[in-house]
Backbone as CSV, one residue per row, in Angstrom:
resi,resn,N_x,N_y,N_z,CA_x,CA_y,CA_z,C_x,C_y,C_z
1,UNK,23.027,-113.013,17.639,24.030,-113.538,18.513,24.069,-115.039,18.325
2,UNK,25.199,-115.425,18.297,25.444,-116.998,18.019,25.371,-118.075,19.420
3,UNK,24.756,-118.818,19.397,24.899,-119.808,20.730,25.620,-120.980,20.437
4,UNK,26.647,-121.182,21.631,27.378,-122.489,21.366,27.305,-123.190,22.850
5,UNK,26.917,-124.674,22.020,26.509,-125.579,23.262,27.671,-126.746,23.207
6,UNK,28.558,-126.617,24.316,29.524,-127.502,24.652,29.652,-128.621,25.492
7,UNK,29.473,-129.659,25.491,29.263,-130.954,26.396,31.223,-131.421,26.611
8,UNK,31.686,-131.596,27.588,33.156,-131.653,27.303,33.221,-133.210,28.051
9,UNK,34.086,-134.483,27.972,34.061,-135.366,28.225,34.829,-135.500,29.535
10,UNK,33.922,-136.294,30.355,34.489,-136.221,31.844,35.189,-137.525,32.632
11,UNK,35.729,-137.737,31.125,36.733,-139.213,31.388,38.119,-138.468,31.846
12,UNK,38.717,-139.057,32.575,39.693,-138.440,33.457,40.811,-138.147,32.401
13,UNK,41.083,-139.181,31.623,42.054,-138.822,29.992,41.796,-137.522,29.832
14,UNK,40.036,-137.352,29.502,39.875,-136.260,28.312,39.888,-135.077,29.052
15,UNK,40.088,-135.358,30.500,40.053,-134.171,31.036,41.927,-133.243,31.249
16,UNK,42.783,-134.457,31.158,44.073,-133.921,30.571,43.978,-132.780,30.253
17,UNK,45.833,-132.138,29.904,46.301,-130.663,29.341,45.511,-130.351,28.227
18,UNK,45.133,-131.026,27.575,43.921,-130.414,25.736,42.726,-130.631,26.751
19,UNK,42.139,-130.929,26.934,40.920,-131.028,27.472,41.020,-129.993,28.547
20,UNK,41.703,-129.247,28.705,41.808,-127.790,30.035,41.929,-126.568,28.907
21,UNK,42.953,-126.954,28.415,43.209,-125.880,27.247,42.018,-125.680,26.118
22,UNK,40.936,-126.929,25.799,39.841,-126.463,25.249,38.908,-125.801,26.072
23,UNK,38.881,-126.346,27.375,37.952,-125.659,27.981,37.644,-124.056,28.054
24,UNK,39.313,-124.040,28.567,40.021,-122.375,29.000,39.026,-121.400,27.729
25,UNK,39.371,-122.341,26.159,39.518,-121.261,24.900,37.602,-121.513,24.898
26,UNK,37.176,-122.442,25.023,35.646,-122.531,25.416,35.081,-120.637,25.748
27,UNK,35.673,-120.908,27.720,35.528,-119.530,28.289,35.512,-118.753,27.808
28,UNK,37.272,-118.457,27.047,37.148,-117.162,26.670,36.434,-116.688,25.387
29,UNK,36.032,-117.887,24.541,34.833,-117.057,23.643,33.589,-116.979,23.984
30,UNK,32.928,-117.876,25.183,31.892,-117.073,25.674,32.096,-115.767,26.425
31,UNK,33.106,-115.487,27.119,33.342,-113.798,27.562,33.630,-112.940,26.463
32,UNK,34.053,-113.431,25.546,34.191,-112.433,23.848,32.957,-111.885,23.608
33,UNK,32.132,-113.359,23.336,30.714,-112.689,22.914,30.029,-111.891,23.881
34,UNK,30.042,-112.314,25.495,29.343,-111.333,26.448,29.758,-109.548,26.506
35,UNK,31.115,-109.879,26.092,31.914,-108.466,26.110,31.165,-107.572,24.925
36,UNK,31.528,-108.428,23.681,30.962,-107.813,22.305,29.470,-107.348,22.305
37,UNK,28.390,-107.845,22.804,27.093,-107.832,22.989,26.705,-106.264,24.114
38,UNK,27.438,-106.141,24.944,27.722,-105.285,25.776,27.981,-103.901,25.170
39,UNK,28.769,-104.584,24.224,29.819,-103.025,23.898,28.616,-102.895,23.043
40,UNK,28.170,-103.217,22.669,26.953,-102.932,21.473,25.285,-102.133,21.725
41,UNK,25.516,-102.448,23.501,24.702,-101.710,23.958,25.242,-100.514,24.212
42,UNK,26.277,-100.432,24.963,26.853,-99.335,25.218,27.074,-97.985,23.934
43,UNK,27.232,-98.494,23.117,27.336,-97.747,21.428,26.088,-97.040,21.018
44,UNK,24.542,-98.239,21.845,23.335,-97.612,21.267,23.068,-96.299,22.181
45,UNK,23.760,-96.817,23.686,22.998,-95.718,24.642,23.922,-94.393,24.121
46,UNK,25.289,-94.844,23.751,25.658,-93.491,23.455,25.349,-92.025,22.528
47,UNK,24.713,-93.390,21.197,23.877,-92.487,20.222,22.952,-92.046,20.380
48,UNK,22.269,-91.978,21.626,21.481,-91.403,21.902,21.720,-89.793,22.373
49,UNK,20.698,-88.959,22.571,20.933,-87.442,22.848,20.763,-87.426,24.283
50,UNK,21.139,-86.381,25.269,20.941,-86.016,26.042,19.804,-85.862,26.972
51,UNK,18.757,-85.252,25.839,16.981,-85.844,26.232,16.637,-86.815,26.267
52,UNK,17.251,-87.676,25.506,16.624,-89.456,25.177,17.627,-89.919,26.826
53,UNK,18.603,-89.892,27.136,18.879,-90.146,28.539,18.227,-90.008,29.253
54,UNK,18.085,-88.602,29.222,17.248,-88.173,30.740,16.049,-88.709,31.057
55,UNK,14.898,-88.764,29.373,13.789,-89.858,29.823,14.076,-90.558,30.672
56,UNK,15.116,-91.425,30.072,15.598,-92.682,30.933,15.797,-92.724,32.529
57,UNK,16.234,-91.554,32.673,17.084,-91.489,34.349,17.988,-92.035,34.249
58,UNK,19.231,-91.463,32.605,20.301,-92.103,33.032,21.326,-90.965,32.631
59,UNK,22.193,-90.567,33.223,23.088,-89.493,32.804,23.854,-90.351,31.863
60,UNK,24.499,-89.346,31.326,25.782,-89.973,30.316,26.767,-90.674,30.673
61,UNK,27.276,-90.281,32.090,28.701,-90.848,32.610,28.240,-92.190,33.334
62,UNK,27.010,-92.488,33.619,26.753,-93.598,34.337,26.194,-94.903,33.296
63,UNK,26.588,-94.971,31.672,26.307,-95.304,30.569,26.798,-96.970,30.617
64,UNK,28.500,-97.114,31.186,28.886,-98.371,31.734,28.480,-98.956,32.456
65,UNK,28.412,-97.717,33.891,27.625,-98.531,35.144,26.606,-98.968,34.965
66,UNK,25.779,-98.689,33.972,24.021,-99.154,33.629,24.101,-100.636,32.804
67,UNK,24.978,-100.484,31.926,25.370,-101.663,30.833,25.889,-102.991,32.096
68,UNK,26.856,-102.758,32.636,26.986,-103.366,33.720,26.935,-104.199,34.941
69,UNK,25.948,-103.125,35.343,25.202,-103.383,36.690,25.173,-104.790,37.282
70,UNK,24.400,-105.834,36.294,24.857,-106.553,36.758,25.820,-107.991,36.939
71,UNK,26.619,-106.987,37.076,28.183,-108.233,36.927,29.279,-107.447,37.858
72,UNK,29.223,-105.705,38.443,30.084,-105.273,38.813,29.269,-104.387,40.703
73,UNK,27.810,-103.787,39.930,27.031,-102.989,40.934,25.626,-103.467,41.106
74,UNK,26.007,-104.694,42.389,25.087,-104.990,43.288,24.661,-105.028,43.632
């Protein structure tokens, strides 16, 4: 996974329409990568079998809610 470290300038100029609009596109590729990283778990739990769940204590349909948890179930 790639890390990106952004310092953005907090001169009232740079904080102008480009300086919102970098920010915005900032966000949305850190939620890209959180999304992508996610889905990647979600892919492993799926390849898993039915027994390899249940070890777990996790049914199949609750596969999101587990990936999830915490960002949606509290």
């Amino acid at each position: 996974m790639a890390n990106a470290t952004t310092q953005l300038p907090s001169t009232p100029a740079a904080r102008g329409l480009f300086g919102r609009i970098g920010a915005a596109f900032v966000r949305w590729i850190e939620a890209y990568d959180a999304a992508t990283s996610r889905r990647d778990q979600i892919e492993a739990l799926e390849a898993m079998s039915d027994a390899e769940l249940a070890a777990m204590g996790l049914p199949r349909d609750e596969i999101p809610r587990h990936v999830f948890r915490d960002l949606f179930y509290t």
